[in-house]
C-alpha positions in Angstrom: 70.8 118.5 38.7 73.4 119.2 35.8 72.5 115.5 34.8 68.9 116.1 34.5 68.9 119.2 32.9 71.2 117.7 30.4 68.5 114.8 30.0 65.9 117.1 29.0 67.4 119.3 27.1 68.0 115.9 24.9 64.5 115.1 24.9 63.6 118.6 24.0 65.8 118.6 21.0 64.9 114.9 20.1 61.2 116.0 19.7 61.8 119.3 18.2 63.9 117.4 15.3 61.0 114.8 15.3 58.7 117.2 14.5 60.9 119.1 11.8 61.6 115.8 10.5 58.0 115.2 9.8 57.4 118.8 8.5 59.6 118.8 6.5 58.7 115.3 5.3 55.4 117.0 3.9 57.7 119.5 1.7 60.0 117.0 1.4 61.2 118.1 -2.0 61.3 121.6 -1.0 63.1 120.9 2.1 65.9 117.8 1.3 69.1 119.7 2.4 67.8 120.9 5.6 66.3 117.1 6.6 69.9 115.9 5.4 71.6 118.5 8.2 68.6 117.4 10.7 69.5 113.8 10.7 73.5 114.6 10.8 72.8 116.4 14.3 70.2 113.6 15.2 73.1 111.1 14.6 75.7 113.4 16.1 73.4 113.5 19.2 72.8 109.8 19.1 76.4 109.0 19.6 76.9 111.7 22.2 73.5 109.7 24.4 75.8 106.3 23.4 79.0 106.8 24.4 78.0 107.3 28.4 77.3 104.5 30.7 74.4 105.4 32.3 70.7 104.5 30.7 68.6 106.5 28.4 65.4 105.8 27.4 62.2 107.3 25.7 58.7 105.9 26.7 55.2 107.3 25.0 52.1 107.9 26.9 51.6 104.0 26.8 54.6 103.6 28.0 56.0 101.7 25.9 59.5 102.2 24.6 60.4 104.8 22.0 64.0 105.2 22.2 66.7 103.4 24.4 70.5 104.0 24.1 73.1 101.5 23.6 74.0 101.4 27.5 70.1 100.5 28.2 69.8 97.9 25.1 72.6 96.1 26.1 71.4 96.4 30.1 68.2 94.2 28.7 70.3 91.9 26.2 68.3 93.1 23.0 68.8 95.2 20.3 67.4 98.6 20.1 65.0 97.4 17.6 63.5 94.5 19.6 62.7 97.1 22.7 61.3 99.8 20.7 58.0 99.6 20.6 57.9 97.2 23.9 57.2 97.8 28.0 58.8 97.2 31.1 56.7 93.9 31.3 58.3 92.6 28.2 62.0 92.8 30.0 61.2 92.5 33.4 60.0 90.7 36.9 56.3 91.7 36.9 57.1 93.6 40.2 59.8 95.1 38.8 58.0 96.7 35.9 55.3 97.4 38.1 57.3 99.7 39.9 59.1 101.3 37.0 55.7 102.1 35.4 54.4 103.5 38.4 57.2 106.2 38.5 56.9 106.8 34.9 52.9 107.8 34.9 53.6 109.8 38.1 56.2 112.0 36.1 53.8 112.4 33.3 50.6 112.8 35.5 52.0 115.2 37.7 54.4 116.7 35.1 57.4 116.8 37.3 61.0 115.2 37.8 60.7 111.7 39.5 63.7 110.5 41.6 63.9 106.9 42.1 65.9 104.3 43.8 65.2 100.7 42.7 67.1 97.1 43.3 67.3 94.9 40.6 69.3 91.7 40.6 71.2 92.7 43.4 72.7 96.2 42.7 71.1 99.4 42.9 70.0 102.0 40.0 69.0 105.6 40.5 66.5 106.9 38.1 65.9 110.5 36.8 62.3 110.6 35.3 60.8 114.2 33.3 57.3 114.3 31.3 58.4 115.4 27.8 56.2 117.4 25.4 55.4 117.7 21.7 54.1 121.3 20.5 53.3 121.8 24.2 51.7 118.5 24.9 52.9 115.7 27.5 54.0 113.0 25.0 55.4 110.3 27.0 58.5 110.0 29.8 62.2 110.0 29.5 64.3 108.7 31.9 68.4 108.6 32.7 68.9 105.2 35.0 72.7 105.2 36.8 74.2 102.6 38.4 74.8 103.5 42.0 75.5 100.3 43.6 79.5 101.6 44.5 77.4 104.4 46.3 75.3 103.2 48.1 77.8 100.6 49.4 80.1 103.4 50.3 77.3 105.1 52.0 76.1 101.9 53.7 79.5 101.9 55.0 80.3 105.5 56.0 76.6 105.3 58.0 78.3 101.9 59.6 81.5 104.0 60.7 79.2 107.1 61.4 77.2 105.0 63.8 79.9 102.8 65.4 82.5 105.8 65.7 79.2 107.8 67.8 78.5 105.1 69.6 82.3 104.2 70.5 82.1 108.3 71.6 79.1 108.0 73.5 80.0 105.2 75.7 83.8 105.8 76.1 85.2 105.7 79.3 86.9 109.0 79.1 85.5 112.2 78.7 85.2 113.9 75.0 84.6 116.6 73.7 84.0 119.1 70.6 84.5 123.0 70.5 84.6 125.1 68.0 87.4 128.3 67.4 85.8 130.2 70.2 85.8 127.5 72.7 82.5 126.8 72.3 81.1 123.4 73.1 79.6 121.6 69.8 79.3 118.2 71.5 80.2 116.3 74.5 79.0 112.6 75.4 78.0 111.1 78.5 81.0 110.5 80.3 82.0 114.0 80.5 77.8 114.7 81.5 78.7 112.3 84.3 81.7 113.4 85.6 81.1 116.9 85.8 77.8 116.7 86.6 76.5 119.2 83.9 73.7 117.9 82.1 74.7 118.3 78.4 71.7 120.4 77.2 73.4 123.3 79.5 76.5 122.8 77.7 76.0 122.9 74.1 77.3 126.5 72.9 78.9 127.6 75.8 82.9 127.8 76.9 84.8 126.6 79.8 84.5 130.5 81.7 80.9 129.9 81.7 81.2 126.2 82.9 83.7 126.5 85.5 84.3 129.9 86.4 87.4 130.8 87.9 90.7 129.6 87.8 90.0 125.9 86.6 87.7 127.5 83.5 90.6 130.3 82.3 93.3 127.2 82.7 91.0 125.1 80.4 90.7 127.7 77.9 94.5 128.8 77.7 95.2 125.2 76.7 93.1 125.2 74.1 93.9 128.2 72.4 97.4 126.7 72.5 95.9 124.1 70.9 94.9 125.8 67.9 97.4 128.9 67.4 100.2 125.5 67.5 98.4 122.8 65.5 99.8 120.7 67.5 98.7 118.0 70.2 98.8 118.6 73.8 98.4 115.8 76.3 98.6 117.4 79.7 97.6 116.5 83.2 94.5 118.6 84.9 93.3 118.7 88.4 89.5 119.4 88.7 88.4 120.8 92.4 84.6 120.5 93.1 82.5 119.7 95.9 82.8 116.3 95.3 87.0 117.2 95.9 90.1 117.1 93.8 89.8 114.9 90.9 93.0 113.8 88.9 92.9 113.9 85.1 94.3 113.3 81.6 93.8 115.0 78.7 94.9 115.1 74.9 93.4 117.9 73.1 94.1 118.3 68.9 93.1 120.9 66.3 90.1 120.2 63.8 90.7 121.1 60.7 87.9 122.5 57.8 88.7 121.4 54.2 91.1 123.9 53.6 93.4 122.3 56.4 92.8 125.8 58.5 92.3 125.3 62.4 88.6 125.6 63.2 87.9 123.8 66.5 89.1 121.2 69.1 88.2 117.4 70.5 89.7 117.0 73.8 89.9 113.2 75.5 90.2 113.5 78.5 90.4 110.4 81.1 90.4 110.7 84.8 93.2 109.1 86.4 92.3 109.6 90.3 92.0 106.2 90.8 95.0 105.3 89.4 97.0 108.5 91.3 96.0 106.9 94.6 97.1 103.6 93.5 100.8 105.4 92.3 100.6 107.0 96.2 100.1 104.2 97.5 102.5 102.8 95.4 105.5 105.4 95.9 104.2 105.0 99.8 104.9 101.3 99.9 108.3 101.3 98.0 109.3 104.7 100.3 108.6 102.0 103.6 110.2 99.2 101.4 112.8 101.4 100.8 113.1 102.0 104.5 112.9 98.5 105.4 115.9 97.5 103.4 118.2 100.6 104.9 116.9 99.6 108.3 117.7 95.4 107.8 120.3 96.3 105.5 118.6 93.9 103.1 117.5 94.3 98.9 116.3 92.0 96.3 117.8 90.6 93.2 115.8 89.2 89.8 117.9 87.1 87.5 116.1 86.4 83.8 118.3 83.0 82.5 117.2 83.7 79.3 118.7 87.4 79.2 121.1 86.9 81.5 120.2 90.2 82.7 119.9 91.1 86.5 117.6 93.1 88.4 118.5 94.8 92.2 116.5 97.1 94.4 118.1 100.2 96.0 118.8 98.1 99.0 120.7 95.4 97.2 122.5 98.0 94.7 123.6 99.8 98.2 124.9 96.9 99.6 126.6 95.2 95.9 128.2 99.2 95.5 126.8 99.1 92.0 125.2 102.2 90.6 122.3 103.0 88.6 123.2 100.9 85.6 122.3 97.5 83.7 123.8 94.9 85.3 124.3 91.6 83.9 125.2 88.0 85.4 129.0 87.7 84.0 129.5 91.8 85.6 127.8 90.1 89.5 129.9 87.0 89.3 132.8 89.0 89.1 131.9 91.0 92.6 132.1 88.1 95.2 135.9 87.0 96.1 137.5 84.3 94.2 137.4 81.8 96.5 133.2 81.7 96.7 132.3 82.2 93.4 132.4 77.9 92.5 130.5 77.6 95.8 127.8 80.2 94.4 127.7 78.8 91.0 127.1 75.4 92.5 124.6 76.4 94.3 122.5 78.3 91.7 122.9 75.5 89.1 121.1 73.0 91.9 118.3 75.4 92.9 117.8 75.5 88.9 118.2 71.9 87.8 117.6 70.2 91.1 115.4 72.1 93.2 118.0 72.2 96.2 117.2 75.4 98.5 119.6 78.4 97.6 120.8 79.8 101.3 124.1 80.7 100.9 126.3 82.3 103.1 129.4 84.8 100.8 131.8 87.8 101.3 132.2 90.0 98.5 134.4 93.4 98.0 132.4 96.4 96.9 133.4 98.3 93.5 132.8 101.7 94.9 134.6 101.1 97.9 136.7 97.9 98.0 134.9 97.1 101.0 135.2 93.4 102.4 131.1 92.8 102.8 129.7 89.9 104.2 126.3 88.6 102.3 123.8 86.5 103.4 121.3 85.6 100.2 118.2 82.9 99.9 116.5 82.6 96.2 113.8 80.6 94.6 113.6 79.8 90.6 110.5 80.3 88.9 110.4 77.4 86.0 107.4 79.0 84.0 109.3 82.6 84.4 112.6 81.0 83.6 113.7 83.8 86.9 115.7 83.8 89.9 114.4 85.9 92.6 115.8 86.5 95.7 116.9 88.3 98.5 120.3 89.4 99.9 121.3 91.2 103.5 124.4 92.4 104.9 125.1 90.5 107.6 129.0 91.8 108.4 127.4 93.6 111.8 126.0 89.9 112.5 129.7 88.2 111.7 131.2 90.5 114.1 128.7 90.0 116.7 128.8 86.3 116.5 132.9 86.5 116.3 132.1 88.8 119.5 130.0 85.9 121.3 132.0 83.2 120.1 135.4 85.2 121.5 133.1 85.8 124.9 132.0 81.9 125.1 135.7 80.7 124.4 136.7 83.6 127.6 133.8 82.0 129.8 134.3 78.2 129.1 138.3 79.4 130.2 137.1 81.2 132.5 135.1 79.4 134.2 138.0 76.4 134.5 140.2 79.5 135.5 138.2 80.9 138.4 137.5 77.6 139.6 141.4 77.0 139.6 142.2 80.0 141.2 139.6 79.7 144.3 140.8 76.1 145.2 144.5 77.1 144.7 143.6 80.5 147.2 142.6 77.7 149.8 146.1 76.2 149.3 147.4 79.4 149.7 145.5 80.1 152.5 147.3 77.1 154.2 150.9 78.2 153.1 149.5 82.2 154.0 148.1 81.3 157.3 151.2 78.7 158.6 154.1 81.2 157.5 152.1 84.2 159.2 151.8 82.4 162.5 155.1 81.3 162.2 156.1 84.7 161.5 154.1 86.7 164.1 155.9 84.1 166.9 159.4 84.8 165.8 158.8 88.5 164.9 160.9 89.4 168.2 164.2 87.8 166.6 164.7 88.8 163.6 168.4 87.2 163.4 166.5 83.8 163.5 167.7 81.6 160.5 164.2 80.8 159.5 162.9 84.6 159.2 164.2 85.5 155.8 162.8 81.9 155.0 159.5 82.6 156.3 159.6 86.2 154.8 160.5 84.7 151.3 157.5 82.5 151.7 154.9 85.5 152.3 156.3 86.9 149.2 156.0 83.9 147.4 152.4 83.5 148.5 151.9 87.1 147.8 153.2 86.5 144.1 151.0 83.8 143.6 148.4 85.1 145.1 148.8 88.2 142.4 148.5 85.3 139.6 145.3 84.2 141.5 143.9 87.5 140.9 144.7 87.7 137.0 142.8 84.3 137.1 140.2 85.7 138.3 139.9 89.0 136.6 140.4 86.7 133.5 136.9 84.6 134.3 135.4 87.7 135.5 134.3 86.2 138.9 133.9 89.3 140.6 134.5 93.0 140.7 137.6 93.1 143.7 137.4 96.5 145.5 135.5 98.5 142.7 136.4 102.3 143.8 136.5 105.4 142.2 139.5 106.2 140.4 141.9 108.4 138.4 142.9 106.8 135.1 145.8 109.5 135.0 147.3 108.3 138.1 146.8 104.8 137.4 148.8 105.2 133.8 151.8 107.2 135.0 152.7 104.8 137.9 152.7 101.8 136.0 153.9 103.3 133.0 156.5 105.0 135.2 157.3 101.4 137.1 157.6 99.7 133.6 160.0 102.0 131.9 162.3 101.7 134.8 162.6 97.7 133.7 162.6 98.6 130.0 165.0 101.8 129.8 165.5 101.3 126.1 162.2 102.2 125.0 160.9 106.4 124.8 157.4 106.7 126.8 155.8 109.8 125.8 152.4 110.5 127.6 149.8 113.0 126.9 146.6 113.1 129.4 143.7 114.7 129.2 143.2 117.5 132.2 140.2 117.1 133.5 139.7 113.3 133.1 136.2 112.0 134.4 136.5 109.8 137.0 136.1 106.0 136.8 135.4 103.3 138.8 137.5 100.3 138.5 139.7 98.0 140.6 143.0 99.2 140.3 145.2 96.4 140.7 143.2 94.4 138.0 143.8 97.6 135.6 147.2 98.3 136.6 147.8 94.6 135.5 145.8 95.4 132.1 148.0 97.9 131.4 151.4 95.9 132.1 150.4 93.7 130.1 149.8 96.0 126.9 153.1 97.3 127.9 155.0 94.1 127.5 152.8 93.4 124.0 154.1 96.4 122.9 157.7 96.2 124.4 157.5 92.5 122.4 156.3 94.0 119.1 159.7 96.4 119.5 162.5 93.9 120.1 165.1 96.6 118.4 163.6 99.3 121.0 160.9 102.0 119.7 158.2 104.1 121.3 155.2 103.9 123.3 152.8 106.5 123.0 150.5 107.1 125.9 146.8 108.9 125.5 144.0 109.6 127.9 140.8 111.3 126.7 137.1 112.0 127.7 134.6 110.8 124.7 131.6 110.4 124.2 130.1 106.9 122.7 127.5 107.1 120.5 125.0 104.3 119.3 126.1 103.5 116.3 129.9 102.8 117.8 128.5 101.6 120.7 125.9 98.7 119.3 128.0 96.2 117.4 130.4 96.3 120.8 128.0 96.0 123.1 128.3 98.5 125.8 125.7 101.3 126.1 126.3 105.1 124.5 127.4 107.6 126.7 130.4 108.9 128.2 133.9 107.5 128.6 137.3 107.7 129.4 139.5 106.6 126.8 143.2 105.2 127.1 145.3 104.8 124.1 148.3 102.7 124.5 150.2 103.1 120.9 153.2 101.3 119.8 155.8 101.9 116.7 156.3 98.3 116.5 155.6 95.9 113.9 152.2 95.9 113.2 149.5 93.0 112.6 148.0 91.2 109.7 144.1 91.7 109.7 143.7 87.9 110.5 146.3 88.1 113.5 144.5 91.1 114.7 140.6 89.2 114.5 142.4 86.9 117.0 144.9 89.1 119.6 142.2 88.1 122.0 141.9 84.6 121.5 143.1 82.7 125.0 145.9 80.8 124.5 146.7 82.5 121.3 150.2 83.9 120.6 152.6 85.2 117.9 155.9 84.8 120.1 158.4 82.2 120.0 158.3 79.3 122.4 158.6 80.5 126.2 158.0 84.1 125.3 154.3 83.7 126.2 151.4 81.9 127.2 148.7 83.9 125.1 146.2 84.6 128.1 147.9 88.3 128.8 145.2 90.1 126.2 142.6 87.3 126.7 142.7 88.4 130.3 142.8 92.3 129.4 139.6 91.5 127.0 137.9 89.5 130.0 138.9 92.3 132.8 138.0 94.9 130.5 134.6 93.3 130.0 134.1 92.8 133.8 134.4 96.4 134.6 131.6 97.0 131.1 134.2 98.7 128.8 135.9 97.7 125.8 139.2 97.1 124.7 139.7 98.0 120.9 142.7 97.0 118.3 143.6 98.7 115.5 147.4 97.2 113.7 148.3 97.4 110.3 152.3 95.2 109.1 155.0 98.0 109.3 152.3 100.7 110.9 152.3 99.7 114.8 149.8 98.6 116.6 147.2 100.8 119.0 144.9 99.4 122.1 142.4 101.9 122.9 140.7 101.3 125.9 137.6 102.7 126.9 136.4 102.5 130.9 132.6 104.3 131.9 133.0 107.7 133.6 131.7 107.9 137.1 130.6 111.0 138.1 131.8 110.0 142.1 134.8 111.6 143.5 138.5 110.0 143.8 139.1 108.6 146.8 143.0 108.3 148.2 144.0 104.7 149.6 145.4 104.9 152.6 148.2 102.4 153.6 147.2 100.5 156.0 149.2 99.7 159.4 151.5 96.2 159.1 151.0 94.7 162.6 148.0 92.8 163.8 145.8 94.0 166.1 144.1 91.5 169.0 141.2 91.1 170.3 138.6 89.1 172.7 135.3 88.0 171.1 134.2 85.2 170.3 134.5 83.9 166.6 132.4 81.1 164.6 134.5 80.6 161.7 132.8 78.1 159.0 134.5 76.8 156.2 134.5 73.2 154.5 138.3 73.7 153.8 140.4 71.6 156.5 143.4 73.2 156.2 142.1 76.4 155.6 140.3 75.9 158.7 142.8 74.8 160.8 145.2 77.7 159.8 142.7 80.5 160.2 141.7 78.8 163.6 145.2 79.2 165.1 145.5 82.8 163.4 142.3 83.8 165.3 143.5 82.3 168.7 147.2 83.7 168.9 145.2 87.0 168.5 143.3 86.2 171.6 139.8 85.2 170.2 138.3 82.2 171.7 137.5 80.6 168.0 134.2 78.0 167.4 135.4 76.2 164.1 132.7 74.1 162.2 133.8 73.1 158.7 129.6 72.9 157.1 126.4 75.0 156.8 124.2 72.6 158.7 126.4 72.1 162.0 127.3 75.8 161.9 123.7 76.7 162.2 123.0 73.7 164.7 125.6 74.9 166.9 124.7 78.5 166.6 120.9 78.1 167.5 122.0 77.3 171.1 125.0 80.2 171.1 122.9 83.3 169.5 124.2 85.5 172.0 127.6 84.6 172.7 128.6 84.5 169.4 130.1 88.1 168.3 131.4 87.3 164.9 130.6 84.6 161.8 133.4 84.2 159.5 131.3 82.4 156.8 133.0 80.8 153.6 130.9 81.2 150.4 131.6 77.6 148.4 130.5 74.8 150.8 128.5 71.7 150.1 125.5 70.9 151.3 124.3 74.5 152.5 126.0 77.3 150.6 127.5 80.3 152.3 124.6 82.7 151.0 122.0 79.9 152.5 123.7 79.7 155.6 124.0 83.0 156.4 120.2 83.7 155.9 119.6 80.9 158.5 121.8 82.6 160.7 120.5 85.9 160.2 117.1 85.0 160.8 118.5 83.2 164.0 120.4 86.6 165.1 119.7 89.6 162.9 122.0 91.4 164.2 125.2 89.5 164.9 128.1 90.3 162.3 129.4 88.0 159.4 132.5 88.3 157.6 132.2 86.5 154.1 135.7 84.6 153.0 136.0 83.3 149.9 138.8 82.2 147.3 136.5 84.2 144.4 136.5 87.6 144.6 133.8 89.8 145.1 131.8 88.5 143.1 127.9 89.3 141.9 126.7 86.7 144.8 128.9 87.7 147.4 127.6 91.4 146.5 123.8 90.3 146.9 124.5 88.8 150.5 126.7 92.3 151.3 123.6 94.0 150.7 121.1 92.0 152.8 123.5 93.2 155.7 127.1 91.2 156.0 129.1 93.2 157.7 132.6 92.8 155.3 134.4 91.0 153.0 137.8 89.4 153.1 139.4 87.4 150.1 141.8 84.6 150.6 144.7 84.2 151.3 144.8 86.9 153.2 147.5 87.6 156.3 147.2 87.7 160.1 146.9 91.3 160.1 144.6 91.6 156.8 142.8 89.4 159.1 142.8 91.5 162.1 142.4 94.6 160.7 139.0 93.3 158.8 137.9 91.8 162.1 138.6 95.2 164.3 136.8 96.9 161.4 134.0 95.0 161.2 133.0 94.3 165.3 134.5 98.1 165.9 131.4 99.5 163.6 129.1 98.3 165.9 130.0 100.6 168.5 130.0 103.3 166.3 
């Protein structure tokens, strides 16, 4: 507007001086000095209509040109003087001038400002057209032309932004909206019209109270007001609670600003997240039960980047390394594992790497935090286009000491085995020796000033002696249970450890024992020989005298103690047998139980006394536990089931034999154990049948079912065992007594044929009145 005006005031003063000039042309001598001051302003004006850049130009009613300035003379590449005089038609496209014309006869037509916007030659020009007037008439057009081709570019522009920022808001994916100081909504697109389900017409001037009433509408509204008394930004997380349930959002919310920078509004972005919460529940879920996983298989995984060098480890493997929370690098790991694996590690990574070889490595390593000897078991791939190691590592220490466990129990049984089988064949000789020096014995009983009576008593007690080894044989191979009684571990402690010191006066005994001690159930004469032998381990680990501490308890087991030593939780009684002696290395002590192993001199031991206290130990399903350190002593713990049956007292049973009259099938494949027990039975008066197999014993048997009173049945025979031979012969006579004899002990067979009915068990060797006395016991139940 100020541009216009400023146009016609020029054309009003051009013409009034026009006229003037021509007035006073008439009078011109009258008049010279005032024409001479009219054409000084004219030329004063002139130069003020040069010196802009826009156009300015003077047309009559013909339209042709008048006056044109120097910006609009040099715009058509004339003078002034070749336009004057001239139309558009003369300077211009004929569409052009056209055009131009048109718009200058509508401003003097309709006697009005004409605004026009007109391309030529590829820019744009923006033309201000007014009628002007001589002594009140229209006499032509004059016109100011501007070059607007930097605006309307800029506007083209701006209308280009305009659009693509509305339509960028209009189909965003999150939510946006406008509100003004009040909280008032101005605009929101169509995401926030679809998730909240408000169609937007309802939304336009009202706040968040209205919209959402309640708690979720005030929460909205405090934020924003934050929003604008701060000035600052606010990204926040929002829950949104609707009948369609609880929706999970973000928002960032910032001020709007007027022109004066003062606060008055909001925009708000706001994207919903639900989605992506369920995926992070999901998430946390997964690594909670991977988390789990690793705890319960003691296991992790490990990342390592070749190009960083750094390393990556999961809670599980950081637990079991004993590393913290911080970065960990390759040259920091390397340094974890003991010396002597790391070149077999290093090996091994460089050929998974370079030559593809699998990565399944076995390692120990000691822990930072704790110094903890660990054993690691780790497999790993490489990932070429990653340059990365991944793997995955476990604690397997519970799995080396089981396997050391089983491979300690296969060494006992393989020995064991060979030792049971030794010790029943070597019971048969004995049996021989046994049954010969009894019979001998019982016939010169009457004289005991014979020569050949303290001969025939050192025999029996030769045979008893060896018959003792027999029985560490066999509670060494753990073929059988013996006479498995209820007992008190109190009782069995003091009398050997009283019997021992009497033989070993130069070492202190001091005992402590629990007062109420549960019962247990053992053999006694395989546990009192368990203890001697500790005894003399720790009388050997004291050669300059010392002490002996002994310890009985009630404990309970639980799982976690009870699981890598196989035995089942519960409760025990515990024996400690403690020593002040010298103490152990940790490799001596991983194998104390090793048969055949030893730390004494030459002809100070054999190294089966603690392999047969682990194997007896395991027979009656306890434990035997070691714990030695050089310089410290050394402790045995020893830990039996408690029985909740009551403590029986042995009785000692009568020495002499006791006779008899029935009649005796004695079966064994043995022939000097069958000759011997044959005369035993006679010279107590039994008339004796004596068939050394299965088969003929049942042959001969089918035709004697009821003469025969008594079956003394071996267990280990050929061709039909003892357990086979004894069904035959029950289903020939259910109810005629057998008596099992065997070199074993009571072992897990001779217990299943005890319990479909035999009558009693009697190991060998055994003596002419063990003998008796098992017989009398056995045919006297039947009357009873």
């Amino acid at each position: 507007m100020n541009t216009l005006k400023t146009m016609q005031e020029l054309t009003r003063e051009i013409s009034l001086l026009q006229d003037r000039i021509r007035e006073l042309g008439k009078s011109e001598a009258h008049h010279r000095n005032i024409v001479e001051e009219l054409r000084s302003s004219l030329q004063q004006l002139r130069l003020l209509v040069d010196a802009g850049p826009d156009f300015f130009f003077l047309k009559d009613l013909d339209l042709n040109y008048q006056f044109v300035n120097e910006a609009n003379a040099q715009f058509f590449g004339r003078a002034e003087a070749e336009i004057v005089g001239k139309n558009d038609h003369d300077f211009m496209p004929g569409e052009a001038a056209a055009a131009c014309q048109q718009s200058d006869r509508l401003a003097i037509t309709e006697k009005r400002t004409v605004i026009t916007t007109e391309p030529v030659g590829g820019r744009f020009y923006e033309t201000y057209k007014v009628p002007f007037l001589v002594k009140g008439q229209v006499a032509g057009v004059a016109g100011i032309v501007r070059d607007i081709t930097e605006r309307k570019l800029a506007e083209e522009e701006l209308r280009k932004s305009r659009a693509l920022l509305s339509d960028m808001i209009e189909n965003s994916g999150a939510l946006i909206c406008v509100k003004d100081r009040d909280g008032r909504y101005e605009m929101v697109n169509r995401k926030w019209q679809e998730v909240t389900g408000i169609d937007r017409a309802n939304v336009i001037g009202k706040t968040d109270e209205e919209l959402f009433p309640g708690p979720t509408g005030n929460r909205f509204r405090q934020n924003d007001v934050e929003v604008m008394e701060s000035g600052s930004v606010m990204e926040k997380e929002e829950v949104l609670e609707d009948d369609r349930g609880k929706r999970f959002f973000i928002s960032i919310k910032f001020p709007l600003r007027d022109q004066n920078g003062s606060v008055n509004g909001m925009c708000a972005m706001i994207t919903e997240i639900t989605s992506r919460k369920s995926v992070e529940e999901q998430l946390a879920i997964s690594r909670d039960r991977l988390s789990r996983a690793e705890i319960i298989s003691r296991s992790g995984n490990w990342e390592f980047d070749m190009e960083t060098k750094n390393v990556f480890m999961s809670e599980g493997a950081r637990r079991i390394f004993g590393v913290g929370d911080g970065a960990l690098t390759m040259p920091t790991m390397k340094e974890i594992p003991l010396p002597e694996y790391r070149q077999t590690l290093n090996e091994a990574l460089q050929g998974l790497i370079s030559k593809g070889r699998p990565y399944d490595v076995e390692f120990k390593i000691r822990r930072p935090d704790t110094a903890e000897v660990v054993d690691i078991h780790s497999v790993a791939e490489y990932d070429s286009d990653r340059d990365l190691v991944f793997g995955i590592i476990q604690d397997i220490t519970d799995r080396k000491q089981l396997e050391s466990q089983l491979l300690q129990a296969r060494k006992l049984e393989a020995i064991g085995t060979l030792a049971g089988g030794i010790a029943h064949d070597f019971n048969n000789i004995l049996m021989g020796i046994e049954g010969d020096a009894s019979l001998m014995m019982s016939e010169k009983m009457q004289d005991t000033g014979h020569p050949d009576y303290e001969r025939l008593k050192s025999i029996e007690e030769q045979v008893k002696s060896a018959s003792n080894l027999t029985r560490q044989l066999l509670g060494f191979a753990r073929a059988g249970g013996y006479e498995i009684r209820p007992a008190d571990m109190n009782e069995i402690v003091r009398e050997t450890s009283a019997m021992f010191h009497r033989t070993r006066k130069e070492l202190t005994i001091r005992e402590k024992y629990e007062k109420h001690l549960r019962a247990v159930e053992v053999d006694r004469g395989q546990i009192e020989q368990v203890l001697l032998n500790l005894y003399l381990n720790a009388w050997h680990a004291m050669p300059a005298g010392g002490e002996i501490r002994l310890t009985t308890s009630n404990v309970v087991i639980d799982a976690n103690f009870a699981a890598p030593h196989d035995i089942p939780p519960g409760e025990y009684v515990c024996v400690a047998i403690a020593d002040t002696g010298t103490g152990m290395e940790e490799e001596t002590t991983k194998r104390i139980f090793d048969p055949f192993f030893t730390t004494k001199e030459m002809g100070r031991g054999t190294g089966l006394g603690l392999a047969m206290v682990y194997g007896i130990m395991k027979g009656h399903k306890g434990l035997v536990d070691v714990e030695s350190k050089p310089g410290q002593g050394t402790t045995f713990t020893l830990y039996f089931p408690a029985s909740g049956k009551k403590v029986l007292r042995e009785r000692r049973p009568a020495a002499r034999a006791l006779r008899g009259s029935e009649t005796i099938l004695l079966v064994d494949d043995e022939s000097t154990v069958l000759r011997v027990t044959r005369r035993m039975l006679e010279s107590l008066g039994y008339t004796v049948h004596a068939i050394d197999s299965g088969p003929d014993a049942i042959a001969f048997f089918k035709d004697r079912t009821e003469t025969i009173d008594l079956v003394i049945l071996d267990m280990i025979m050929p061709k039909l065992s003892g357990s086979e031979t004894f069904d035959r012969i029950r289903e020939l006579n259910p109810s005629v007594k057998v008596i099992l004899s065997s070199g074993y002990s009571m072992d897990s067979d001779a217990r299943t044929i005890m319990g479909k009915g035999c009558a009693g068990f009697i190991q060998k060797p055994y003596t002419i009145a063990s003998l008796s006395r098992k017989i009398r016991d056995v045919i006297e139940k039947k009357d009873a």
